[in-house]
C-alpha positions in Angstrom: -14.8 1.3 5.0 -18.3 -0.3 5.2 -19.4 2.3 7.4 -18.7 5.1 5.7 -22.0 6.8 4.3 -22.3 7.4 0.8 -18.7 9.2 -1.0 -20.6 10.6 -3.1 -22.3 13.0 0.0 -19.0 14.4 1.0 -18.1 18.0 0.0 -15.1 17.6 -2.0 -13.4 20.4 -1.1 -13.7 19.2 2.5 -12.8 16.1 1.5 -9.6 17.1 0.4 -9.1 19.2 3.1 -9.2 16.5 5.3 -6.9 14.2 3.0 -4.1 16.9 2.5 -4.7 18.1 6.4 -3.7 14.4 7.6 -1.1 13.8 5.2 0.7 16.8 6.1 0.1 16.6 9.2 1.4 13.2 10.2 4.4 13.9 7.9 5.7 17.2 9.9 5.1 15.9 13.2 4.8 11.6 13.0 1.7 9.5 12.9 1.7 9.1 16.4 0.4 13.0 17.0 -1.7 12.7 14.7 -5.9 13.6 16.1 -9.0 13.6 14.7 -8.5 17.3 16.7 -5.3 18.4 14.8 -6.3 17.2 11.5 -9.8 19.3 11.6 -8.1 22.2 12.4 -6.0 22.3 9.9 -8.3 21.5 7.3 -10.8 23.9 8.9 -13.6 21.7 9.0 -15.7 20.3 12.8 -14.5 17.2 13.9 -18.0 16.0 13.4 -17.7 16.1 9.8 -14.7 13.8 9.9 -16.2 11.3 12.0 -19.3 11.4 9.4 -16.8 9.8 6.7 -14.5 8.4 8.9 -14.4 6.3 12.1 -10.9 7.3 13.0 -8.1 9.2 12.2 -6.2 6.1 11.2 -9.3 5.3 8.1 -8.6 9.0 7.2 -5.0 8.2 7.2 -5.4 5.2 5.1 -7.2 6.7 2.5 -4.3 9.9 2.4 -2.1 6.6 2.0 -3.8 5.3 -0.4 -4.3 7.2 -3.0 -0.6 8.6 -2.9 0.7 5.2 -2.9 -1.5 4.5 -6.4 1.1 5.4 -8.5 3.8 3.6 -6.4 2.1 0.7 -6.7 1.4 0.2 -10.8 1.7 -2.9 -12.7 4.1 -2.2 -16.0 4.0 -4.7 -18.8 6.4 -4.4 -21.2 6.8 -8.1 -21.6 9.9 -8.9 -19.3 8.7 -10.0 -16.1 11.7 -10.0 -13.6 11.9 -6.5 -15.1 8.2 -5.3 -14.5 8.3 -6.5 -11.0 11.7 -5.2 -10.4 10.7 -1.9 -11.3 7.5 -2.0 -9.2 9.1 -3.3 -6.4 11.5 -0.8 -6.8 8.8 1.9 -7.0 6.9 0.8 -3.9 10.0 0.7 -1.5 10.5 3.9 -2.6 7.6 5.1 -1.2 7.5 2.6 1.8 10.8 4.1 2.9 9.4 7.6 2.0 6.8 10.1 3.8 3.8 7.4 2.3 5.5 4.7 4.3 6.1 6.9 8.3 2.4 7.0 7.8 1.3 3.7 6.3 3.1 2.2 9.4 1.5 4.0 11.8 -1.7 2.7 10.5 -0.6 -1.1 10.1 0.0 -0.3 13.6 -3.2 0.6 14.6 -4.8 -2.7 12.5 -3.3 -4.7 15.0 -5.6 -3.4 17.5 -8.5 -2.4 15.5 -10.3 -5.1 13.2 -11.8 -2.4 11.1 -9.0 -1.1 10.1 -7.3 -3.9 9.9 -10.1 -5.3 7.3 -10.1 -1.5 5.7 -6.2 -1.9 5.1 -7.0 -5.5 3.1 -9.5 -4.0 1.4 -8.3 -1.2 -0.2 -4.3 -1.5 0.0 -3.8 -4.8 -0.2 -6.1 -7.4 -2.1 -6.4 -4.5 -5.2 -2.7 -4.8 -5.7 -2.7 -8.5 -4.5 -4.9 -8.7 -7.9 -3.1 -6.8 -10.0 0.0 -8.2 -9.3 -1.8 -11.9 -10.3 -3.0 -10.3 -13.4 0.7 -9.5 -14.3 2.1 -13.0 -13.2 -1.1 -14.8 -15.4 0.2 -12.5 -18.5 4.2 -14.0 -17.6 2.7 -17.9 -17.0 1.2 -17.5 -20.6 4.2 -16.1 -22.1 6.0 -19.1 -20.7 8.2 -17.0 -18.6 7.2 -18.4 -15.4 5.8 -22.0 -14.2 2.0 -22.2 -14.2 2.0 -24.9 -10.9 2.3 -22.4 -8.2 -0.9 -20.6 -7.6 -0.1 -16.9 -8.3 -1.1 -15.9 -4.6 1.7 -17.7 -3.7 4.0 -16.2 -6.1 3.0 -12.9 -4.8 3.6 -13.7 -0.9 7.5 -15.1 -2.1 8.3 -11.7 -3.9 6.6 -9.1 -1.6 7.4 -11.4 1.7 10.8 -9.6 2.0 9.4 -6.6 1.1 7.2 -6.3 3.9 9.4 -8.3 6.1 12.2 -5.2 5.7 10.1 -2.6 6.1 7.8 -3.7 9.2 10.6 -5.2 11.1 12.5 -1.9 10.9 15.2 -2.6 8.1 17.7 0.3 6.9 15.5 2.0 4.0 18.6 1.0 1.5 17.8 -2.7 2.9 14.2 -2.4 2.1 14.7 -0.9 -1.2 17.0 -3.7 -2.0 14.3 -6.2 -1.8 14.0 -5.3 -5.8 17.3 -7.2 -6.5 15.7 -10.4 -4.9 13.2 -10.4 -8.3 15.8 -12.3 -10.0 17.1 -14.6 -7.4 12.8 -15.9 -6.6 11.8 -15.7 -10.1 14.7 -17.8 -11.1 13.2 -20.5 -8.7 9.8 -20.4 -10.5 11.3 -20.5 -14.6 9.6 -23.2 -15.9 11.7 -27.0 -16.1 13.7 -27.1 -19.2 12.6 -30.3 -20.5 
């Protein structure tokens, strides 16, 4: 977040402490009992230390989010697109309907309410993968795989729309981890004219 001090400050065995100590924590007993109280006691550090890195317990949550969800969230490219993003998609509502997601909820939550952390979830979940997920659809428009006349930020919001739709509104996890088989049925709309 832009007010965290310097990352590089941070004891890293604290660090992780903290990480692991919200993690677990909001996994065993729900994001919503999770403190900035119960997560430094059970990483065994002072509360003061975690609001030095963090301004609440939802930042530290995010980042515990985030780098779990890393490998969730890769790009493959083995040169068949509706493939690739089936298998990512597939990959990432795994994990949204998953421990990662109980807790990544809780925290969209809280963005609602809380511009920083509502900027802090853009900026590290969101607009990385938003970019990697353009640099996958660029490599498919200049294989000819896919039209090249729909900006690729749009492309993105059709196939992770219903993703995020399912999940946030509450869908059955088998619902949101369908929203793979729906690769097919957008992509199909955005194969390039036969002439």
């Amino acid at each position: 977040m832009a007010n965290t001090p310097n990352p590089q400050l941070r004891n890293p065995r604290s660090h992780r402490a903290i990480l692991d100590a919200a993690y677990e924590l909001s996994v065993r007993s729900g994001y919503a009992k999770l403190t900035v109280d119960t997560i430094a006691a059970a990483a065994g550090v002072g509360k003061q230390t975690i609001y030095r890195w963090w301004p609440s317990k939802a930042a530290v949550a995010l980042d515990a989010v985030n780098e779990r969800m890393n490998p969730a969230t890769d790009f493959p490219d083995t040169g068949d697109i509706v493939a690739d993003l089936q298998t990512q998609i597939a990959s990432l509502t795994k994990a949204l309907t998953g421990d990662i997601g109980a807790i990544y909820r809780g925290v969209i939550a809280e963005a609602q309410t809380d511009p920083r952390i509502a900027a802090a979830v853009r900026d590290t979940i969101v607009e990385p993968r938003i970019t990697a997920c353009r640099q996958r659809l660029d490599h498919a428009i200049a294989l000819g795989q896919i039209r090249d006349d729909i900006p690729t930020r749009a492309m993105v919001e059709m196939l992770y729309g219903p993703v995020y739709y399912r999940y946030l509104l509450g869908a059955p996890d088998d619902e949101v981890r369908a929203s793979a088989e729906l690769v097919g049925y957008i992509l199909e709309g955005l194969r390039p004219a036969c002439a």
